[in-house]
C-alpha positions in Angstrom: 13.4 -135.6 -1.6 10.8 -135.7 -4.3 10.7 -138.6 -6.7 12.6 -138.3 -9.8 9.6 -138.6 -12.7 10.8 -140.3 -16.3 9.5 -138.4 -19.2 8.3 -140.8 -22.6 7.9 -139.5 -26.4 6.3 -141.9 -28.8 7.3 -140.6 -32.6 5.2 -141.9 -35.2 6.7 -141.9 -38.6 5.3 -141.5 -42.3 4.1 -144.4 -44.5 1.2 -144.0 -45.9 -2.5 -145.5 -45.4 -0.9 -148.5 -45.4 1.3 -147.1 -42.7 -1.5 -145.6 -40.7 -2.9 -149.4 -40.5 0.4 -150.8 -39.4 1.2 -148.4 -36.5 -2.5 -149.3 -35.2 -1.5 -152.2 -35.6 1.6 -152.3 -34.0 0.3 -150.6 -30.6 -2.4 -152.9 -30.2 -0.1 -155.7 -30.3 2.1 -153.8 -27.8 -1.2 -154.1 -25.9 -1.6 -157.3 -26.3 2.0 -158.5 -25.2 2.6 -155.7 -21.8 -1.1 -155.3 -20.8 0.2 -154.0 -17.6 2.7 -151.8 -18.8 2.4 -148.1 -17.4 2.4 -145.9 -18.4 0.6 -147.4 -21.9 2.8 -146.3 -24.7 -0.2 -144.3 -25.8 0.1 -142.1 -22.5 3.7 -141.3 -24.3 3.8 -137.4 -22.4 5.2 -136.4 -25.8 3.6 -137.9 -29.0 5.4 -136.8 -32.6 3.0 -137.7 -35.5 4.3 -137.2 -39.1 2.5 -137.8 -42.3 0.5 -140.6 -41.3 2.0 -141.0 -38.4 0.0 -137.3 -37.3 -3.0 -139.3 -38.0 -2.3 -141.9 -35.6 -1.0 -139.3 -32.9 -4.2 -137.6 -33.5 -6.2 -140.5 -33.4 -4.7 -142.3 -29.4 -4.5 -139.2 -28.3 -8.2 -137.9 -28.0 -9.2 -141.0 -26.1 -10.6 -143.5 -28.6 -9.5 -147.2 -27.7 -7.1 -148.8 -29.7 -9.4 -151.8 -30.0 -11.8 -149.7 -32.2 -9.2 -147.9 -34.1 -7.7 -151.1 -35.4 -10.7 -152.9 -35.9 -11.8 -150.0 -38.0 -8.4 -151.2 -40.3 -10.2 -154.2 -41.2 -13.2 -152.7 -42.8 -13.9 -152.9 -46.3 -15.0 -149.0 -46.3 -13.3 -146.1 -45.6 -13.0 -142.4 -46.4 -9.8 -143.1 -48.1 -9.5 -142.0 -51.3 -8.0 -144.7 -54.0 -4.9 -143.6 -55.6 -2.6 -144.4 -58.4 1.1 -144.0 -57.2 4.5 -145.2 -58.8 6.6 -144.3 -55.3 9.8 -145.6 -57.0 9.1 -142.3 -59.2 7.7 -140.6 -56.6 11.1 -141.0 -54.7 13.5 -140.3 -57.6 11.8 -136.9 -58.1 12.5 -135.7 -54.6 15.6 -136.6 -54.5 16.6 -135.2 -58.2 15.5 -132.0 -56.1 18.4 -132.5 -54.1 20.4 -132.4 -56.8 23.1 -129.5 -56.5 21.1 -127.5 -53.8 22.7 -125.2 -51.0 20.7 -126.5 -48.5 17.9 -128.9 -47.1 15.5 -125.7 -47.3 16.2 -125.2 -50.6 15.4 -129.1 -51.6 12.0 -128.7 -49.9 11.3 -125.4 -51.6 12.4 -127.2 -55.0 9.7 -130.4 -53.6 7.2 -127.4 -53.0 7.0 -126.0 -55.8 6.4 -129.1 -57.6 3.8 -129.9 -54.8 2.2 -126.6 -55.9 2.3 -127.3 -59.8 0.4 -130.8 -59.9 -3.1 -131.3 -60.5 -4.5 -133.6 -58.2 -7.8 -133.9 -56.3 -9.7 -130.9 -55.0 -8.5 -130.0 -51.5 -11.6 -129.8 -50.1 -12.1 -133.6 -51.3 -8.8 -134.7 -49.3 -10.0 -133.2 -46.8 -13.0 -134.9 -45.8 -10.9 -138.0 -46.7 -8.8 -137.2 -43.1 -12.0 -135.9 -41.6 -13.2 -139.3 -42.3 -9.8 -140.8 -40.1 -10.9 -138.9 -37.4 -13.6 -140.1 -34.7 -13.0 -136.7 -32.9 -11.6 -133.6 -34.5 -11.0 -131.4 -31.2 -7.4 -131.0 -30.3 -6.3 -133.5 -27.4 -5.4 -131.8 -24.4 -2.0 -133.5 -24.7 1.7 -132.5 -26.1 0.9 -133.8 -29.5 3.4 -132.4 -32.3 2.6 -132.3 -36.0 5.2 -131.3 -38.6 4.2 -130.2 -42.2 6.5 -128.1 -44.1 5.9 -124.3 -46.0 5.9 -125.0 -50.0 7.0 -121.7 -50.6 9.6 -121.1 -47.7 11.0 -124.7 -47.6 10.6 -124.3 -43.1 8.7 -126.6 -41.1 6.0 -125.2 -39.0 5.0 -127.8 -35.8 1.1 -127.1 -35.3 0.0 -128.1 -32.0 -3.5 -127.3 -29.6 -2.1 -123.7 -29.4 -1.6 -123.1 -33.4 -5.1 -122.1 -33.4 -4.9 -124.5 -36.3 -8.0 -127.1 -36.9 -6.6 -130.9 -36.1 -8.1 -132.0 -39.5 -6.1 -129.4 -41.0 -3.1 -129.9 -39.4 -3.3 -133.9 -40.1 -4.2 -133.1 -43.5 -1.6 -130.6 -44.2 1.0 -133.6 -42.0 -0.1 -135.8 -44.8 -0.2 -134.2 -48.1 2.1 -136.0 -50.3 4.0 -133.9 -53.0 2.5 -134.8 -56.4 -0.2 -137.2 -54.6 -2.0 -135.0 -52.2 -3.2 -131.2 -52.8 -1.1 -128.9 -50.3 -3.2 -127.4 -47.7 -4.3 -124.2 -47.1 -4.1 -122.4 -44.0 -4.3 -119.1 -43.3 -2.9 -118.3 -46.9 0.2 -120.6 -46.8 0.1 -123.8 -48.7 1.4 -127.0 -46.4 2.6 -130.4 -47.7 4.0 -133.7 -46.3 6.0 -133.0 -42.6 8.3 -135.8 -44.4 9.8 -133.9 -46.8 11.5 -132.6 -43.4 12.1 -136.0 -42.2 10.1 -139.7 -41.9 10.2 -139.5 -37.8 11.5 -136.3 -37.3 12.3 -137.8 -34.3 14.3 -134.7 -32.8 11.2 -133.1 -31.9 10.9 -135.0 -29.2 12.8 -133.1 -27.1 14.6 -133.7 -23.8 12.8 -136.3 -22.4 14.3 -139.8 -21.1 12.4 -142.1 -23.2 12.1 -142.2 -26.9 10.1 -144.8 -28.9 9.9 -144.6 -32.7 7.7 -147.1 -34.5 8.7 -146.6 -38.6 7.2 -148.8 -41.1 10.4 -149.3 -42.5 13.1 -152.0 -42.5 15.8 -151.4 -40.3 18.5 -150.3 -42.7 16.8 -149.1 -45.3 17.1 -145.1 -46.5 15.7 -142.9 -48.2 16.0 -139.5 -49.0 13.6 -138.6 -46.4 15.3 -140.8 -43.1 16.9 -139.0 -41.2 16.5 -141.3 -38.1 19.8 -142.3 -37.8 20.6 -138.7 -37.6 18.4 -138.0 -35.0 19.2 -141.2 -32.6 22.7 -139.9 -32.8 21.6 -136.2 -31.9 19.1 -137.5 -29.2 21.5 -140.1 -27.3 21.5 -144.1 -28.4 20.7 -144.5 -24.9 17.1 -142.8 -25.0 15.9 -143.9 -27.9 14.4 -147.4 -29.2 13.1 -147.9 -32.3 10.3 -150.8 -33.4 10.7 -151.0 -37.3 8.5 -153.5 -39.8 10.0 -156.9 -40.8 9.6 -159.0 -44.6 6.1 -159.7 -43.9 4.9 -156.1 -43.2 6.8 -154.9 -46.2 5.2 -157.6 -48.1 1.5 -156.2 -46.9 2.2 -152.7 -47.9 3.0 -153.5 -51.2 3.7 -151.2 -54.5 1.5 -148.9 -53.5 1.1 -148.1 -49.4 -1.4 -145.4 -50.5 -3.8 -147.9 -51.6 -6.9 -148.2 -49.0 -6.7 -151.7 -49.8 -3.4 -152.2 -47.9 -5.0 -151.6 -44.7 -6.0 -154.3 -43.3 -3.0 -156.5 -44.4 -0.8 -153.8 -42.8 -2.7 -153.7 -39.6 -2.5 -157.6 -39.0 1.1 -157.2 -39.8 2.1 -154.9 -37.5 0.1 -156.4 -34.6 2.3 -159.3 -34.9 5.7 -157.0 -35.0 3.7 -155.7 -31.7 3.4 -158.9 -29.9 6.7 -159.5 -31.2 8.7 -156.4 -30.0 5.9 -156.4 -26.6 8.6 -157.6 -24.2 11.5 -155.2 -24.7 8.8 -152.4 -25.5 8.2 -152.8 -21.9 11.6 -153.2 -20.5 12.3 -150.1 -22.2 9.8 -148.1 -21.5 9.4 -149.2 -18.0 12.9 -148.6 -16.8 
């Protein structure tokens, strides 16, 4: 009789640069509290990235160490582009687009079209912004998901290493913030922000046994764009565990988690909730 094998999903949810910092950080200090564990969470056989969350799936899963990735947080120079953003009004416009639509299509058609009709940076500048993220731009030869979502149809497309879509593309188009970010263009559509879908978007994970979602939000809190609750119920409380940020992360993301300067606050922060969260990380995971 052959040995019955667990299957793992790591989901990676939106939040920003100052998210991207904080998930780093977060899995490092995972590291640092179940050194032994194994499979590392990073050898998830499923890994869901969305928004920045896509830039930290892309990022573990072509092989660079986390050690390098995080200490790269704490630099004083990046390719990240500074950014002026009122999220309170960021967030009351999306969800005025709910306001008296048929569906959750039409919303992010409604959140696409207003994507489309801002001026912001050039495209090709963003970019090389994400290129800059990137320490290797080749597709990992893993099951990594990224979710971005059509600004004229409203549907989610999931690119993966047979999309015959570029990775910095893909991140880029993961990340592009209505009203922030420039959609991105590829092959003729325009793609913005997979969490206009959803934060985690945690149901692409699939049927596997294990599901770990790191947010860089407070357990509790909502938006128009969690649907995590949602999904945990759809995926089976049983299979799913979720490591969310406490007071002190919130505190390092500030006003504005867009802001380069958040980084390395948000990465100490969230090695801490690592170390913190090691031990049932690893009961969890390991069962």
């Amino acid at each position: 009789m052959s040995e019955q094998v667990t299957t793992r999903a790591l989901v990676l949810a939106g939040g920003g640069v100052a998210g991207i910092a904080w998930e780093l950080g977060v899995l490092l200090g995972l590291r640092d509290g179940a050194a032994t564990l194994d499979p590392a969470v990073v050898d998830a056989d499923v890994i869901v990235g969305t928004s920045a969350g896509s830039t930290v799936a892309a990022q573990i899963s072509t092989g660079t160490d986390l050690q390098q990735l995080f200490d790269r947080q704490l630099q004083q120079t990046s390719s990240e582009i500074e950014v002026e953003v009122d999220v309170e009004a960021l967030l009351a416009g999306f969800a005025a687009a709910g306001v008296d639509a048929s569906s959750a299509t039409e919303v992010r058609q409604r959140i696409g079209a207003l994507a489309l009709s801002m001026t912001t940076v050039d495209e090709s500048v963003r970019l090389a912004a994400v290129r800059g993220r990137l320490l290797d731009e080749r597709w990992p030869d893993r099951h990594v998901l990224i979710p971005a979502v059509d600004t004229e149809t409203g549907e989610v497309v999931i690119f993966d290493r047979n999309a015959g879509v570029d990775l910095v593309d893909a991140v880029a188009a993961s990340c592009a913030v209505p009203g922030v970010w420039p959609p991105v263009t590829i092959d003729g559509r325009r793609y913005m922000d997979g969490g206009t879908r959803s934060s985690t978007n945690a149901d692409l994970a699939g049927s596997v046994d294990r599901i770990l979602v790191i947010t860089p939000t407070l357990a509790g809190a909502q938006s128009a764009s969690d649907h995590l609750d949602e999904e945990i119920q759809q995926l089976g409380l049983d299979r799913v565990m979720v490591v969310y940020a406490d007071e002190a992360s919130i505190a390092a993301f500030g006003l504005n988690p867009l802001s380069p300067a958040t980084r390395q606050p948000a990465a100490l922060a969230g090695r801490t909730v690592g170390q913190a969260s090691a031990a049932s990380v690893a009961d969890f995971w390991g069962s």
